[in-house]
ZALUMKE-925587 format. One record per residue (C-alpha): x, y, z. Coordinates in nm, 3 decimals, padded with zeros to 5 digits. Example, Ala and Ser with C-alpha at 12.3 -4.5 7.8 and 13.67 -1.06 7.14 Angstrom:
ZALUMKE-925587
px: 01.230 | py: -00.450 | pz: 00.780 $
px: 01.367 | py: -00.106 | pz: 00.714 $
END
This chain:
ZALUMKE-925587
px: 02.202 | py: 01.194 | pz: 00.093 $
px: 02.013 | py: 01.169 | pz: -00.200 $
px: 01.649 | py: 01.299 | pz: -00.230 $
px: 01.345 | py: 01.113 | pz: -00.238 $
px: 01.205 | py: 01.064 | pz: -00.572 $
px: 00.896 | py: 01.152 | pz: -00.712 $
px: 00.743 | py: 00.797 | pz: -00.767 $
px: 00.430 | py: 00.694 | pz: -00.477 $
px: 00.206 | py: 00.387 | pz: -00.590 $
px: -00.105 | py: 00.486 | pz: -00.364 $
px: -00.372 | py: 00.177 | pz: -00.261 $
px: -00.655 | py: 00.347 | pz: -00.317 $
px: -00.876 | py: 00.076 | pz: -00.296 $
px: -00.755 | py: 00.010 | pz: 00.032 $
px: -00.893 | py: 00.333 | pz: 00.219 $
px: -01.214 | py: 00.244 | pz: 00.064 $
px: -01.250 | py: -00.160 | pz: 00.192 $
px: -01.059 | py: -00.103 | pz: 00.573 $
px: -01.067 | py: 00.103 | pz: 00.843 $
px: -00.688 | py: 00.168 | pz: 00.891 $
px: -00.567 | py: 00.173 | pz: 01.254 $
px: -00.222 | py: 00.179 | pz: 01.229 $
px: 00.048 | py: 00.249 | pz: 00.977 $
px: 00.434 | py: 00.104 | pz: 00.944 $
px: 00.687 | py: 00.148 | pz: 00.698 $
px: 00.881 | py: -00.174 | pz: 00.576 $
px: 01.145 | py: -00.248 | pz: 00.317 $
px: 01.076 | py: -00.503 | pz: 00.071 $
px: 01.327 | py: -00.732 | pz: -00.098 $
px: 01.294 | py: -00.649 | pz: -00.501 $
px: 01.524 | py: -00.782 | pz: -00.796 $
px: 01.694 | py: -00.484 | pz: -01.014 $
px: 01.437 | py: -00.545 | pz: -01.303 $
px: 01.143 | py: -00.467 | pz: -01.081 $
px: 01.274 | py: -00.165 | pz: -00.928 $
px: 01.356 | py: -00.057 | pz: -01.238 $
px: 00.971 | py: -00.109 | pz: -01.298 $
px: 00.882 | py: 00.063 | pz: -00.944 $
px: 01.042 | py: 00.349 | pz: -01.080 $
px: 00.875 | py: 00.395 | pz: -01.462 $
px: 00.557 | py: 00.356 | pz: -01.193 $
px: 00.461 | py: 00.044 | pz: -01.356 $
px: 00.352 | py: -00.128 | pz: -00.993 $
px: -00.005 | py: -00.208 | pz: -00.888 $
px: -00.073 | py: -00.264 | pz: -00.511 $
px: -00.475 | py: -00.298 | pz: -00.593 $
px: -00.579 | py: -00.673 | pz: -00.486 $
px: -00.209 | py: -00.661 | pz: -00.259 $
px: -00.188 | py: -00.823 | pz: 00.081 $
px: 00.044 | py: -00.845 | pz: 00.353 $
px: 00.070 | py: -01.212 | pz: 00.534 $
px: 00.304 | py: -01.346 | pz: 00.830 $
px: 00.481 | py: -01.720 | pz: 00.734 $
px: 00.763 | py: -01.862 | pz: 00.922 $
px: 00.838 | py: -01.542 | pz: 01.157 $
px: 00.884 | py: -01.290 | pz: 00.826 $
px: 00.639 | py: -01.107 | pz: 00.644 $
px: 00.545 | py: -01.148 | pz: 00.316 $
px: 00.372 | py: -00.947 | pz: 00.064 $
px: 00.152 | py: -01.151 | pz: -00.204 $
px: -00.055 | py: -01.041 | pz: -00.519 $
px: 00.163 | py: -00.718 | pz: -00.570 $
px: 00.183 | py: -00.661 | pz: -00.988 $
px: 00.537 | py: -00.537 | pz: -01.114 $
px: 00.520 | py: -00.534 | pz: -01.450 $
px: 00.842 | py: -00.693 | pz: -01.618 $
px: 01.126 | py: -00.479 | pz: -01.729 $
px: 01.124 | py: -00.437 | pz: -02.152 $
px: 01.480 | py: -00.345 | pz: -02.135 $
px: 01.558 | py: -00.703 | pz: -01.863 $
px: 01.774 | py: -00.973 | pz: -02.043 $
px: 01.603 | py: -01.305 | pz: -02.038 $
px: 01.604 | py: -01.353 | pz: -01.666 $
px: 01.323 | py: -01.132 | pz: -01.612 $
px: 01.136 | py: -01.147 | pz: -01.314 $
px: 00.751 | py: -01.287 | pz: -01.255 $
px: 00.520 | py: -01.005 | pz: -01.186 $
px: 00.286 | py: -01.120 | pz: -00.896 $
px: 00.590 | py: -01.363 | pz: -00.732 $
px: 00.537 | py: -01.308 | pz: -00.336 $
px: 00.807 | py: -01.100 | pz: -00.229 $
px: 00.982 | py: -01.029 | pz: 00.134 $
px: 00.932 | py: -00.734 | pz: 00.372 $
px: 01.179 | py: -00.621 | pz: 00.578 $
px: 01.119 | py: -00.523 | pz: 00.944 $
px: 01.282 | py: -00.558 | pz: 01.253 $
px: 01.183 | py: -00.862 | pz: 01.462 $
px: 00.999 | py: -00.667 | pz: 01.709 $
px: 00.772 | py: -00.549 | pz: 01.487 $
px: 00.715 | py: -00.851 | pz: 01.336 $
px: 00.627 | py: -00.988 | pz: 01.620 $
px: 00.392 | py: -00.705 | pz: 01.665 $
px: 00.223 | py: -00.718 | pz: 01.337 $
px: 00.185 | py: -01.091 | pz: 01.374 $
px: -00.039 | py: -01.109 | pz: 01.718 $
px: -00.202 | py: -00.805 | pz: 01.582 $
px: -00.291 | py: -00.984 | pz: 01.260 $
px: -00.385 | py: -01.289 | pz: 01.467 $
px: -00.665 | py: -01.096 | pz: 01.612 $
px: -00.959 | py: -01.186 | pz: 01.466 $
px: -01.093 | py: -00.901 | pz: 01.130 $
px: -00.746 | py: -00.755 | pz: 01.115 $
px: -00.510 | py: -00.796 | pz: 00.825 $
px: -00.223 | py: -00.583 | pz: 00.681 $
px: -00.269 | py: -00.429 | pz: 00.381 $
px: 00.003 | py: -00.205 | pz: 00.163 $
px: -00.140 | py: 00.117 | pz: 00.141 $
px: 00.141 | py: 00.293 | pz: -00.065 $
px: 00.465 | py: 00.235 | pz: -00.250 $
px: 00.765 | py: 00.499 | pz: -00.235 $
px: 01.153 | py: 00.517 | pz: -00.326 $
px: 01.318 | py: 00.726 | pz: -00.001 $
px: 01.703 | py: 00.761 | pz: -00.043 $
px: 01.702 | py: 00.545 | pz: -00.289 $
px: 01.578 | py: 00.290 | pz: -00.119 $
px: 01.192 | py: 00.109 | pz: -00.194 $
px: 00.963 | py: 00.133 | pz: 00.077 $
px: 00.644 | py: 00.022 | pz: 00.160 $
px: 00.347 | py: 00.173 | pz: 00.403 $
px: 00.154 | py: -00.099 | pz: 00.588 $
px: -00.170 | py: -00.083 | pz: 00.758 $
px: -00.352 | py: -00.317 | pz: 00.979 $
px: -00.702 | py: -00.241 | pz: 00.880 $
px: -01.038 | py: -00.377 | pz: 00.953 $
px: -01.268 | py: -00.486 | pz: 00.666 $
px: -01.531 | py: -00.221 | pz: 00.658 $
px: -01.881 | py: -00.364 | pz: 00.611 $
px: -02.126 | py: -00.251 | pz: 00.307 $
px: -02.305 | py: 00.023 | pz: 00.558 $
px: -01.954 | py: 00.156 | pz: 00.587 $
px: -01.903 | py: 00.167 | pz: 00.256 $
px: -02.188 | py: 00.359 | pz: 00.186 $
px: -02.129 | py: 00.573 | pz: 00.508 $
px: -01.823 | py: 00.705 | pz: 00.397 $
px: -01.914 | py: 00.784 | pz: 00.034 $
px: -02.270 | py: 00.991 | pz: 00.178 $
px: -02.005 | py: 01.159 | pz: 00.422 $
px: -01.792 | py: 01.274 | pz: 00.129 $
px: -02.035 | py: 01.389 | pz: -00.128 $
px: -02.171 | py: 01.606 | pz: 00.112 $
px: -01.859 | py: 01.750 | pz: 00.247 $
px: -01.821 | py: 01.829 | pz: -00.189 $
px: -02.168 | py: 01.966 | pz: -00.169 $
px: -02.059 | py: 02.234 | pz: 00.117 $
px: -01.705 | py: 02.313 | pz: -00.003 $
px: -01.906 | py: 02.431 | pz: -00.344 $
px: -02.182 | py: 02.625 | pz: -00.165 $
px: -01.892 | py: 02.760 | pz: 00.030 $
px: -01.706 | py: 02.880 | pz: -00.289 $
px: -02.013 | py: 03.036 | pz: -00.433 $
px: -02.113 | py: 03.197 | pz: -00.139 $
px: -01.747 | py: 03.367 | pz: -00.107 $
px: -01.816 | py: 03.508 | pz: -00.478 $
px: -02.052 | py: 03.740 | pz: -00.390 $
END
């Protein structure tokens, strides 16, 4: 088998606007221009979305940047593009994204065996309190880590 690659397109933004409950991996239907693209790491997952239509799910505002070295038949970058899942959890995702607050949001890109994958959470939009919550809750976690490490040099 071959080994995963390097590449991993991280969501950061995501973490910061949802609470993430749950996580799923999915394929996701590409053309070869725009995994050529995944792989220089020219992919943006920042305002992406995940959205149920017809039974399938479909992933919308993702930017691939196009291919220099395409021919003419290059891809568009933001086109809405199919994930691949088993119709289980399709059916899953779908009541769960029914539920009123939740939506599915890619939370990281990754190339394992080859193969492009996506991580999807259903998260709950965190409120502005949150928000704010989260970044007190960090700082001062930074704050004790460094009186920590000054402490230990003595």
């Amino acid at each position: 088998m071959a080994k995963n690659s390097g590449i991993s397109i991280v969501n950061r933004k995501a973490y910061h606007d949802y609470h993430i409950e749950e996580r799923v991996e999915a394929g996701i239907v590409l053309k070869g221009s725009e995994i050529k693209s995944i792989r220089a790491g020219k992919m943006s997952l920042q305002d992406a979305y995940a959205k149920p239509e017809n039974g399938e799910l479909w992933l919308f505002n993702s930017h691939i940047a196009s291919y220099d070295a395409a021919s003419y038949n290059t891809h568009q970058p933001t086109r809405p593009r199919k994930l691949l899942l088993h119709k289980k959890e399709v059916a899953m995702l779908t009541g769960r994204v029914k539920q009123r607050g939740l939506t599915l949001v890619p939370l990281k890109l990754y190339i394992k065996h080859g193969i492009a994958k996506i991580e999807l959470g259903v998260g709950k939009g965190k409120k502005l309190y949150d928000k704010r919550e989260t970044i007190m809750r960090r700082e001062t976690d930074r704050e004790i880590d460094r009186a920590l490490k000054i402490k230990g040099r003595w």
